[in-house]
DSSP file (Angstrom, degrees, kcal/mol; ACC not computed):
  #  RESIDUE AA STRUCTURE BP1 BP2  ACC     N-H-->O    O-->H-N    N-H-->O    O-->H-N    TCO  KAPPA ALPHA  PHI   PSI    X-CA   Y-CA   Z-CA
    1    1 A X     >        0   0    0      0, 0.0     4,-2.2     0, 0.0     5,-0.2   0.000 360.0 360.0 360.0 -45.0   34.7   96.4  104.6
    2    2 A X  H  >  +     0   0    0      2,-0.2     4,-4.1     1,-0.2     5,-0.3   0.969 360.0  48.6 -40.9 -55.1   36.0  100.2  103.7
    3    3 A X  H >> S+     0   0    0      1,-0.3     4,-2.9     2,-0.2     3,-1.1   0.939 110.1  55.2 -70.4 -51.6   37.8  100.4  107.2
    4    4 A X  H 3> S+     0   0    0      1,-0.3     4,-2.7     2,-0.2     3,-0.5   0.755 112.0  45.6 -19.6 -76.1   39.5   96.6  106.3
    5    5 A X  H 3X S+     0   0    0     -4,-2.2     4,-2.5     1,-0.2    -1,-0.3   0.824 113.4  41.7 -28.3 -61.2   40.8   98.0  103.3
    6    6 A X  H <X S+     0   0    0     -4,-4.1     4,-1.7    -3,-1.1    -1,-0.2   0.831 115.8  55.0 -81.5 -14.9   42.1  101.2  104.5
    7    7 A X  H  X S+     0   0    0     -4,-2.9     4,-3.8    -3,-0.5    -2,-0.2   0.916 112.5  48.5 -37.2 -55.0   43.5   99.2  107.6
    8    8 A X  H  X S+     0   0    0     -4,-2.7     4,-0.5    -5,-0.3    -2,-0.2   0.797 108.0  46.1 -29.8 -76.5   44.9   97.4  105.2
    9    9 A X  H  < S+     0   0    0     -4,-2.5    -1,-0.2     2,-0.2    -2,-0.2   0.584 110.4  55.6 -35.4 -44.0   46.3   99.9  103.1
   10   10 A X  H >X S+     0   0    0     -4,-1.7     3,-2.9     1,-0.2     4,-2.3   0.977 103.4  53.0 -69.3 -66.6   47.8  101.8  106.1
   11   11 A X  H 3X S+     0   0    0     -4,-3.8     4,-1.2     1,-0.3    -1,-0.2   0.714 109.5  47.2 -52.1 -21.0   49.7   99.0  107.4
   12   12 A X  H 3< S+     0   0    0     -4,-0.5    -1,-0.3     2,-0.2    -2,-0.2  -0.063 108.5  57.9-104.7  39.0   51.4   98.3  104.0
   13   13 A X  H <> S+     0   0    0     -3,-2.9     4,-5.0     2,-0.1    -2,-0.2   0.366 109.1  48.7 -78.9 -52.5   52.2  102.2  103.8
   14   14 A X  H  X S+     0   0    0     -4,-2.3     4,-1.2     1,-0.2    -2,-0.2   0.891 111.8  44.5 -72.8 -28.9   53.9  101.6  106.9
   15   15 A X  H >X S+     0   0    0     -4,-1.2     4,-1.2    -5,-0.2     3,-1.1   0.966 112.8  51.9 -71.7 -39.5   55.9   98.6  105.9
   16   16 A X  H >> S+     0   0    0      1,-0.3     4,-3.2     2,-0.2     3,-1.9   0.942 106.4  51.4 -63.1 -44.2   56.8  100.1  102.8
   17   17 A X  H 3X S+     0   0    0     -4,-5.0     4,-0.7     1,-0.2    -1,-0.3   0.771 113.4  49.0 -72.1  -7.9   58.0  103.2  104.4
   18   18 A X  H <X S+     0   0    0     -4,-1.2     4,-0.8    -3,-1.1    -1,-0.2   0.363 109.8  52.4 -63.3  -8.5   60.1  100.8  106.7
   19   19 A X  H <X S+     0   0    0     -3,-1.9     4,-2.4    -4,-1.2     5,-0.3   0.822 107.9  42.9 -88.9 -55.1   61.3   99.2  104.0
   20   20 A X  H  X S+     0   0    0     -4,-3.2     4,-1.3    -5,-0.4    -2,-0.2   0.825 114.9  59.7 -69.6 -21.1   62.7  102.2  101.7
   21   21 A X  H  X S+     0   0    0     -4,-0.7     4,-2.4    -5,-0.4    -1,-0.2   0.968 108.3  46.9 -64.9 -49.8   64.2  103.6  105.5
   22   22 A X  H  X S+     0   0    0     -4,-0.8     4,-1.1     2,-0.2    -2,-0.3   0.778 111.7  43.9 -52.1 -33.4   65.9  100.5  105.4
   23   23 A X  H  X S+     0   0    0     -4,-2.4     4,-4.6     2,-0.2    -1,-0.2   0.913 114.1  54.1 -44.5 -47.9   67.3  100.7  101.6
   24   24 A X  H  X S+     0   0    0     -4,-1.3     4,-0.9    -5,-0.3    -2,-0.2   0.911 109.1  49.8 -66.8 -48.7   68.2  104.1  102.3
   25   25 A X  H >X S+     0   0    0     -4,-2.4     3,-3.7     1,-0.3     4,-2.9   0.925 113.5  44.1 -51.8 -79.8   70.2  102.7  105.4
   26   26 A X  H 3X S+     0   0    0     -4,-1.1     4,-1.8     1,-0.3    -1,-0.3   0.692 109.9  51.0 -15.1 -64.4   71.8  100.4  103.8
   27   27 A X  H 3X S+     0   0    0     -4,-4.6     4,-1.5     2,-0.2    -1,-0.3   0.770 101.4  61.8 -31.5 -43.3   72.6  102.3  101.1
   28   28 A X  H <X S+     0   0    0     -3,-3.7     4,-2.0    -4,-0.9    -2,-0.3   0.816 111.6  47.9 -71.1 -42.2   74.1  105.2  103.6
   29   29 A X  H  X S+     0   0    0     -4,-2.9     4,-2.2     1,-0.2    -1,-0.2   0.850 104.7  54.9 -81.2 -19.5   76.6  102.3  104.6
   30   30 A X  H  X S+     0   0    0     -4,-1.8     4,-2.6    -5,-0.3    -1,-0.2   0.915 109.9  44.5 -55.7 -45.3   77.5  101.2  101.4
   31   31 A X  H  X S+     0   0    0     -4,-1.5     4,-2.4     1,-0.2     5,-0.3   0.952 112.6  51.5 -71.6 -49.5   78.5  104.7  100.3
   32   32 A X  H  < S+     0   0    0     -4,-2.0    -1,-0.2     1,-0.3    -2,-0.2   0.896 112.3  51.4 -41.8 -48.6   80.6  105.2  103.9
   33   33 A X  H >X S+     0   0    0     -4,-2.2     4,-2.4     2,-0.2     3,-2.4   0.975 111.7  50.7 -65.8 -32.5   82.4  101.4  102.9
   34   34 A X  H 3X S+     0   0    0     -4,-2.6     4,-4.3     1,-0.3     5,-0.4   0.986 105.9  50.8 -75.3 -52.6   83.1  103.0   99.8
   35   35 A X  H 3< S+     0   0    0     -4,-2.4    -1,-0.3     2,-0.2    -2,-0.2   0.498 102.3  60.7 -34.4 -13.6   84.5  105.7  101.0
   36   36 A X  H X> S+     0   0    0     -3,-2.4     3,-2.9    -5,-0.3     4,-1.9   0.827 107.9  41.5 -73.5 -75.5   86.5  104.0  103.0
   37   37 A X  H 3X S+     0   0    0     -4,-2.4     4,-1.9     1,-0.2    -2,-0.2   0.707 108.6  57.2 -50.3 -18.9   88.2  102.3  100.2
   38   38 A X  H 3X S+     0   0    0     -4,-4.3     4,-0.7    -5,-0.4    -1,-0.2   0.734 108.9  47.1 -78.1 -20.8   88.4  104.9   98.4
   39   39 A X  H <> S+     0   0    0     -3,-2.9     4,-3.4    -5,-0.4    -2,-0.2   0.863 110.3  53.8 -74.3 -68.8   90.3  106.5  101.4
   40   40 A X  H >X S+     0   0    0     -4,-1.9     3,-2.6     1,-0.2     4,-1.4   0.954 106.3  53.6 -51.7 -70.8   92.4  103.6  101.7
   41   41 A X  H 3X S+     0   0    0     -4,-1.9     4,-1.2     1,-0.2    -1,-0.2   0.747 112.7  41.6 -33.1 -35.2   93.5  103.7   97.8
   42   42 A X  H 3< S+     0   0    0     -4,-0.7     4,-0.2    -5,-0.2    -1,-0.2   0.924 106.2  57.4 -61.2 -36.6   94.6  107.0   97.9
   43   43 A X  H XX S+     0   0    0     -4,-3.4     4,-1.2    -3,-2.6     3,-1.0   0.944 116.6  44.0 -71.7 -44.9   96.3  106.7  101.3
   44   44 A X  H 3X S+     0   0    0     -4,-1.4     4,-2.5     1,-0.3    -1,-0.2   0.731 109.1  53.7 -61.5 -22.1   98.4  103.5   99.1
   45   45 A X  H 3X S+     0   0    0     -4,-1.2     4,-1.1    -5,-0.3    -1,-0.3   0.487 108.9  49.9 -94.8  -1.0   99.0  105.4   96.0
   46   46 A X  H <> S+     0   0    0     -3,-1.0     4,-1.8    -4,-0.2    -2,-0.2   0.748 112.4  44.8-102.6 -44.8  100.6  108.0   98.2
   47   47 A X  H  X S+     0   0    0     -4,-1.2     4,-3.7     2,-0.2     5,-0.3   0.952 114.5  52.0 -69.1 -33.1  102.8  105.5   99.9
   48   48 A X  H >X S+     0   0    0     -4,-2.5     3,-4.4     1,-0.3     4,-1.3   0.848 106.8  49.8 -37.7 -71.0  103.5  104.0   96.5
   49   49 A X  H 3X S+     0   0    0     -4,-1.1     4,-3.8     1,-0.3    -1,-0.3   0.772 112.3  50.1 -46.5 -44.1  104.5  107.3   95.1
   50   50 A X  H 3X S+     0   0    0     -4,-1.8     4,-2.4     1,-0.2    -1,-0.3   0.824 110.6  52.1 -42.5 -35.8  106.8  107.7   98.4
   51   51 A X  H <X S+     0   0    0     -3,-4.4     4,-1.8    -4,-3.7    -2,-0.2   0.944 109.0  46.9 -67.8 -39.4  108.4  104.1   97.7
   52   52 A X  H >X S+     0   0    0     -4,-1.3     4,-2.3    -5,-0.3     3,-0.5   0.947 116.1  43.4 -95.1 -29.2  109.3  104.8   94.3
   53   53 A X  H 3X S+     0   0    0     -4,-3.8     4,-1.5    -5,-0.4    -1,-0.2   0.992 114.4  49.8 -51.4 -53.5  110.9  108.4   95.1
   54   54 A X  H 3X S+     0   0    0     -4,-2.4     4,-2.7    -5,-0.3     3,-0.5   0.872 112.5  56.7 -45.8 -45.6  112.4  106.8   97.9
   55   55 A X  H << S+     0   0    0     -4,-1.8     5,-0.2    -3,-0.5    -2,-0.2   0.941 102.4  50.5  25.2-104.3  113.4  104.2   95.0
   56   56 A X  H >< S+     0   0    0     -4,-2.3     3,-0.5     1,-0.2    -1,-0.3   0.544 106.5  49.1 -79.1   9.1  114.9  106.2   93.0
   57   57 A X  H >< S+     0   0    0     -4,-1.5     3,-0.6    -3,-0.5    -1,-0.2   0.875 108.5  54.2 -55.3 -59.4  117.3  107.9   95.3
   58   58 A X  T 3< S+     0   0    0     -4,-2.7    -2,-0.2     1,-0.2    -3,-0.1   0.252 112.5  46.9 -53.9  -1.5  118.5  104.7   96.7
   59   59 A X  T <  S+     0   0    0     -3,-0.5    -1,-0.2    -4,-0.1    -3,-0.1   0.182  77.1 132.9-144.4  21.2  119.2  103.7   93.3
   60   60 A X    <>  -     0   0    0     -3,-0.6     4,-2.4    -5,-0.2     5,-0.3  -0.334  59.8-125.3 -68.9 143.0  121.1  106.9   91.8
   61   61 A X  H  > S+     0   0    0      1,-0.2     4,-0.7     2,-0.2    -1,-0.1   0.597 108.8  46.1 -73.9  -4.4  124.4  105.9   89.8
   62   62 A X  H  > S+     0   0    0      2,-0.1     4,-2.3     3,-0.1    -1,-0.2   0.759 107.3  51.1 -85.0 -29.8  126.4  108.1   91.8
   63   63 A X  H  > S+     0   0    0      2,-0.2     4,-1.9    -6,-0.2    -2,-0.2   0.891 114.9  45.6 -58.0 -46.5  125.1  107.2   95.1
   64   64 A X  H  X S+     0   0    0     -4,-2.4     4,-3.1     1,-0.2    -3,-0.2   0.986 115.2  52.5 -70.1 -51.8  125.8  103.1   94.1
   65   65 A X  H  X S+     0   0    0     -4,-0.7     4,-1.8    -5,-0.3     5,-0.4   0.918 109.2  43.3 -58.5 -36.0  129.1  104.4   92.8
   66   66 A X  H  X S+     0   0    0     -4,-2.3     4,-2.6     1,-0.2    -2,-0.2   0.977 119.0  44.4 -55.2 -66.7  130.1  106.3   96.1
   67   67 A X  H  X S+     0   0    0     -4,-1.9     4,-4.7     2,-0.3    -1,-0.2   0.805 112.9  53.1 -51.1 -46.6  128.9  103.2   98.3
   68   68 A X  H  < S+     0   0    0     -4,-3.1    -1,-0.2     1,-0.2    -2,-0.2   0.935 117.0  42.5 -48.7 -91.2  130.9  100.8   95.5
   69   69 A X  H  < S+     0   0    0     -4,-1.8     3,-0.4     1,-0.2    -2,-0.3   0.756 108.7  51.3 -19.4 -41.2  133.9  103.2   96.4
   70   70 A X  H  < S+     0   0    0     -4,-2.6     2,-3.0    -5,-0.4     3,-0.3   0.961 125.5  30.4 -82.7 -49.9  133.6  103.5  100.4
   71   71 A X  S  < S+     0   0    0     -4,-4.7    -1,-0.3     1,-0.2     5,-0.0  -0.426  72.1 123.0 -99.5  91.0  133.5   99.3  100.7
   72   72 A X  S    S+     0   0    0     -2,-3.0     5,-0.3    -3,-0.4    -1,-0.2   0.448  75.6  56.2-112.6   6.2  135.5   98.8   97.8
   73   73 A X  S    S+     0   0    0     -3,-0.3     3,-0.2     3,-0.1    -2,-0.1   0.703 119.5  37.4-119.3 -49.1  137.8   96.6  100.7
   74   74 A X  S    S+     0   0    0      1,-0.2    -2,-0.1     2,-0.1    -3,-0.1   0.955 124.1  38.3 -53.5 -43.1  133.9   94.4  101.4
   75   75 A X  S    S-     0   0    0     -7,-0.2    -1,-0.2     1,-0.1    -3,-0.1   0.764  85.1-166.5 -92.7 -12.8  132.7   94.3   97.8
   76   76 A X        +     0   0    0     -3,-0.2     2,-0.9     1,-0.2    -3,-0.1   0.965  28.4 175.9  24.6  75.5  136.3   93.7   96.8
   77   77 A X        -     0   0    0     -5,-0.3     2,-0.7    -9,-0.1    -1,-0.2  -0.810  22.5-154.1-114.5 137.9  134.8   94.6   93.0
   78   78 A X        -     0   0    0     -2,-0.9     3,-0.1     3,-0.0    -1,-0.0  -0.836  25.4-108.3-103.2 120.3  136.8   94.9   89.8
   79   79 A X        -     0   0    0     -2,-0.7     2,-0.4     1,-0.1    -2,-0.0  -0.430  48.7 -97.5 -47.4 121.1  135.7   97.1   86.6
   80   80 A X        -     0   0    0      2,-0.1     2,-0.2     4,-0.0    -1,-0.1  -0.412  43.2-170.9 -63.4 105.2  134.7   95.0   84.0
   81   81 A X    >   -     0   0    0     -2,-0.4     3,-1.1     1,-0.1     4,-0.1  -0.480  39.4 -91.4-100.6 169.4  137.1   94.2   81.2
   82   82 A X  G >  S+     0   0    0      1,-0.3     3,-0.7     2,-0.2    -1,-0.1   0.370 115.8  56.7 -74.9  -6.7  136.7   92.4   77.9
   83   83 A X  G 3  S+     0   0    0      1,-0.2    -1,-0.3     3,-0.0    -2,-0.1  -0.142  82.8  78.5-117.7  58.3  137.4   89.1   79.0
   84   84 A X  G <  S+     0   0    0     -3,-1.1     2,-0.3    -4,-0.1    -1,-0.2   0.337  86.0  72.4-102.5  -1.5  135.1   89.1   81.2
   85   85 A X    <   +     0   0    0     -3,-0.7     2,-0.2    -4,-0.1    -4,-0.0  -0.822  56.1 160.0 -96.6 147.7  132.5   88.4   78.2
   86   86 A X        -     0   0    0     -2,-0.3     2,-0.1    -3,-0.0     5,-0.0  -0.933  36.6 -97.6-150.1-168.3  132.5   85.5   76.9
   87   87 A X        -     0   0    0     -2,-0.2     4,-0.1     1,-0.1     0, 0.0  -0.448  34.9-111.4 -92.0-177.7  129.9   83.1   74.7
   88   88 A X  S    S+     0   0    0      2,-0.2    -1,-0.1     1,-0.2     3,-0.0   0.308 114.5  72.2 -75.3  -2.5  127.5   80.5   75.9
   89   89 A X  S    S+     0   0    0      1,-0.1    -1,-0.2     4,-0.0    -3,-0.0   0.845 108.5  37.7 -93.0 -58.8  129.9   77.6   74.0
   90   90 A X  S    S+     0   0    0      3,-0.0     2,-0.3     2,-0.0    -2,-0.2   0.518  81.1 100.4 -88.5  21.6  132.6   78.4   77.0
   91   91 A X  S    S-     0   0    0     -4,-0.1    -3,-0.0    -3,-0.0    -5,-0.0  -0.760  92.0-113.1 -83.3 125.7  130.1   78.9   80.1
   92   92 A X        -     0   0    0     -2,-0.3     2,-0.6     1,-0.1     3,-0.1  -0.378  37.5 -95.5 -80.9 163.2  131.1   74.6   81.5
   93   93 A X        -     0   0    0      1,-0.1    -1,-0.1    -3,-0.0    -4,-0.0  -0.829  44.0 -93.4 -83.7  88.5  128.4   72.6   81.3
   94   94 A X        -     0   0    0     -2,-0.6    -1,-0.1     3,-0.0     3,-0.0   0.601  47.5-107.2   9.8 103.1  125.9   72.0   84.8
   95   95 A X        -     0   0    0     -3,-0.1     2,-0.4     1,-0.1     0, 0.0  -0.249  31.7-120.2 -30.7 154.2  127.0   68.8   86.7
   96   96 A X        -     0   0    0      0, 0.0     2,-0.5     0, 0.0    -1,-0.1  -0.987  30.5-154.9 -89.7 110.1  124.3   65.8   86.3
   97   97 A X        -     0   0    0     -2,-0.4     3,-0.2     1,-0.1    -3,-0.0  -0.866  19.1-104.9-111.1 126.9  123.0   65.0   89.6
   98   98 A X        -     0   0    0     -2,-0.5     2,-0.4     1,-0.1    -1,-0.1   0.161  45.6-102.5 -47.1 151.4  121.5   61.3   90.7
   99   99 A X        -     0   0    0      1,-0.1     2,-0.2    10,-0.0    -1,-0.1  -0.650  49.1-113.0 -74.3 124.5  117.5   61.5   91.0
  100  100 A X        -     0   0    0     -2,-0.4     8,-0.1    -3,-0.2    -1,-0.1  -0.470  41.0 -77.3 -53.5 140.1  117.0   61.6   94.8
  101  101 A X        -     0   0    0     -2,-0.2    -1,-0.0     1,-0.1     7,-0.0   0.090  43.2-158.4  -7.5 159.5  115.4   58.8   96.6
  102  102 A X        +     0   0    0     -3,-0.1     2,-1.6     7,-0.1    -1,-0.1  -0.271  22.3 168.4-154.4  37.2  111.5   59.4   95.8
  103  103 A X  S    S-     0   0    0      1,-0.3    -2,-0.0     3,-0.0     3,-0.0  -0.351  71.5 -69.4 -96.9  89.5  110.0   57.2   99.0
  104  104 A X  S    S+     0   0    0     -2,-1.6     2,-0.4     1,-0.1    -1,-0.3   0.474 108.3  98.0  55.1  18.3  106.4   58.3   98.6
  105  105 A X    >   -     0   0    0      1,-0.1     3,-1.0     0, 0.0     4,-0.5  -0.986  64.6-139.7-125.0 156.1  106.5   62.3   99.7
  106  106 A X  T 3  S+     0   0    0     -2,-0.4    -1,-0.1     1,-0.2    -2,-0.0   0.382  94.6  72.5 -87.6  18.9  106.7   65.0   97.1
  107  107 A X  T 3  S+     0   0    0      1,-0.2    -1,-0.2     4,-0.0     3,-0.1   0.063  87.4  66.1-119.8  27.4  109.3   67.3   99.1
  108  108 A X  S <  S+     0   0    0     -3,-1.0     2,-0.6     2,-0.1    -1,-0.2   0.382  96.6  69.6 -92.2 -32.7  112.2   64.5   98.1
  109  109 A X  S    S-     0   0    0     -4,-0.5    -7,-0.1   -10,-0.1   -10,-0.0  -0.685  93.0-130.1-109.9 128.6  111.5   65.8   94.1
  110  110 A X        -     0   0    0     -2,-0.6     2,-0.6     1,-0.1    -2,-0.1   0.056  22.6-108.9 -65.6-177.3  112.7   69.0   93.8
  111  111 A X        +     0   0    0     18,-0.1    -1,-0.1     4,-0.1    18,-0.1  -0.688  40.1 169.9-142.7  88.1  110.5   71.3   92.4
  112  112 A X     >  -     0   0    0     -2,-0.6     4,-1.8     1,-0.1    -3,-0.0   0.260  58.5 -68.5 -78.4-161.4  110.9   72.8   88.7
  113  113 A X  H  > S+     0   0    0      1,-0.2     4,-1.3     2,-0.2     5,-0.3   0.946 127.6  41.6 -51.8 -50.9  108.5   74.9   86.4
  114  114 A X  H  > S+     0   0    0      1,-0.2     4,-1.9     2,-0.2     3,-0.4   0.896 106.0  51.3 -81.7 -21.5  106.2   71.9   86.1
  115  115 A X  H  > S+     0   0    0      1,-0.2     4,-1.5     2,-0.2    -1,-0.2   0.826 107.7  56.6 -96.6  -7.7  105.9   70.3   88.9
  116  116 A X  H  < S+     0   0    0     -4,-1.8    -1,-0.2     2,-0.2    -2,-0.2   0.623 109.7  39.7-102.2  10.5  105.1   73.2   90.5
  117  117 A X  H >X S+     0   0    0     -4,-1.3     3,-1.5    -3,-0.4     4,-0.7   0.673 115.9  59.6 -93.4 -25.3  102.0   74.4   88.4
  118  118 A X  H 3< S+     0   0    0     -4,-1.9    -2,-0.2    -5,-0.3    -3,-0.1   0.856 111.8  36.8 -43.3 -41.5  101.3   70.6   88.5
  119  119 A X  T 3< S+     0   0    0     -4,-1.5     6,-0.3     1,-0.2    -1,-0.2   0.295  92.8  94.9-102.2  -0.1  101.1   70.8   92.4
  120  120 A X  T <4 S+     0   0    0     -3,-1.5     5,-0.3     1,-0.2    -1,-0.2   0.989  80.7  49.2 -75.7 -36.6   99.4   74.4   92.7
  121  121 A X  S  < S+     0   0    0     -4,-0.7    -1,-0.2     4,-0.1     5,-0.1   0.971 100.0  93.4 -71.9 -43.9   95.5   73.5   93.1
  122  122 A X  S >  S-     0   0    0      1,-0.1     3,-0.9     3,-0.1     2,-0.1  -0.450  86.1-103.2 -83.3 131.5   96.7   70.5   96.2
  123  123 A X  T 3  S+     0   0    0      1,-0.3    -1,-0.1     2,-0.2    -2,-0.1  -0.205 109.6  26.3 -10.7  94.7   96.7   71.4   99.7
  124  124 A X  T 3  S+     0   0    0     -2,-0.1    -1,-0.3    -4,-0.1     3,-0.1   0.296 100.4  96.1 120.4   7.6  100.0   72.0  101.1
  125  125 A X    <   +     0   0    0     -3,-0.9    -2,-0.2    -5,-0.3    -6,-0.1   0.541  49.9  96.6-102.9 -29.3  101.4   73.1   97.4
  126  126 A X        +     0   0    0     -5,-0.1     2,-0.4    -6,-0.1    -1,-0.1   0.306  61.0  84.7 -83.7  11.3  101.1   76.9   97.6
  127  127 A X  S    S-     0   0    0     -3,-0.1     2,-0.8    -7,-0.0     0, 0.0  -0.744  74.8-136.3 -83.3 138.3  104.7   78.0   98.6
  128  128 A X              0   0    0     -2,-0.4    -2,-0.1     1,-0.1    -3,-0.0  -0.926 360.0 360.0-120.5 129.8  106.7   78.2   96.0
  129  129 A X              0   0    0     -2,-0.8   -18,-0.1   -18,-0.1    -1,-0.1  -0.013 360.0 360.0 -87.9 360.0  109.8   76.8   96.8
């Protein structure tokens, strides 16, 4: 009966220490994935910080003004003078245009603020248009 026992005993010493090699394993790969990601975020926050320098270079007010200047015969652009403000009473009022045809598909009705939160959860809906 002793030896049963300690048979016993031994063989669920040996699973157990196969079990906790296995945790451990498992574990060892978790840390690697995170370390990975952790790899990857940096490597993106590093391009970020390069896009936005790059950013702001591209986006210096003397640099747009030179560019404005060299195609000033493309961009054909005029400095803005005071009637060029005006109110919202003398901006003309947006043509009324006939409701399209509607013959059963939903890419005859054009597609405002509503209809397109209306349309996000269904299947063929997730462009926005």
């Amino acid at each position: 009966m002793k030896r049963t026992v300690n048979a016993l005993l031994v063989a669920l010493m040996v699973l157990s220490a196969a079990a906790v090699y296995d945790m451990k394993y498992e574990a060892e790969l978790a840390a690697e994935n995170v370390h990975k990601v952790e790899r990857d975020i940096e490597r993106e926050r590093a391009a970020l910080s390069l896009l936005k320098a790059e950013w702001s270079v591209l986006t210096q007010p003397g640099r747009l003004q030179d560019l404005a200047e060299r195609h000033a015969d493309i961009l054909k652009l005029t400095p803005m003078t005071a009637d060029h403000i005006v109110t919202l009473a003398d901006i003309p009022a947006k043509p009324v245009e006939p409701a399209p045809d509607v013959s059963g598909t939903d890419d005859a009705v054009p597609h405002g603020p509503a209809q397109r939160s209306a349309s996000a959860g269904r299947p063929g809906h997730d462009k926005i248009r």
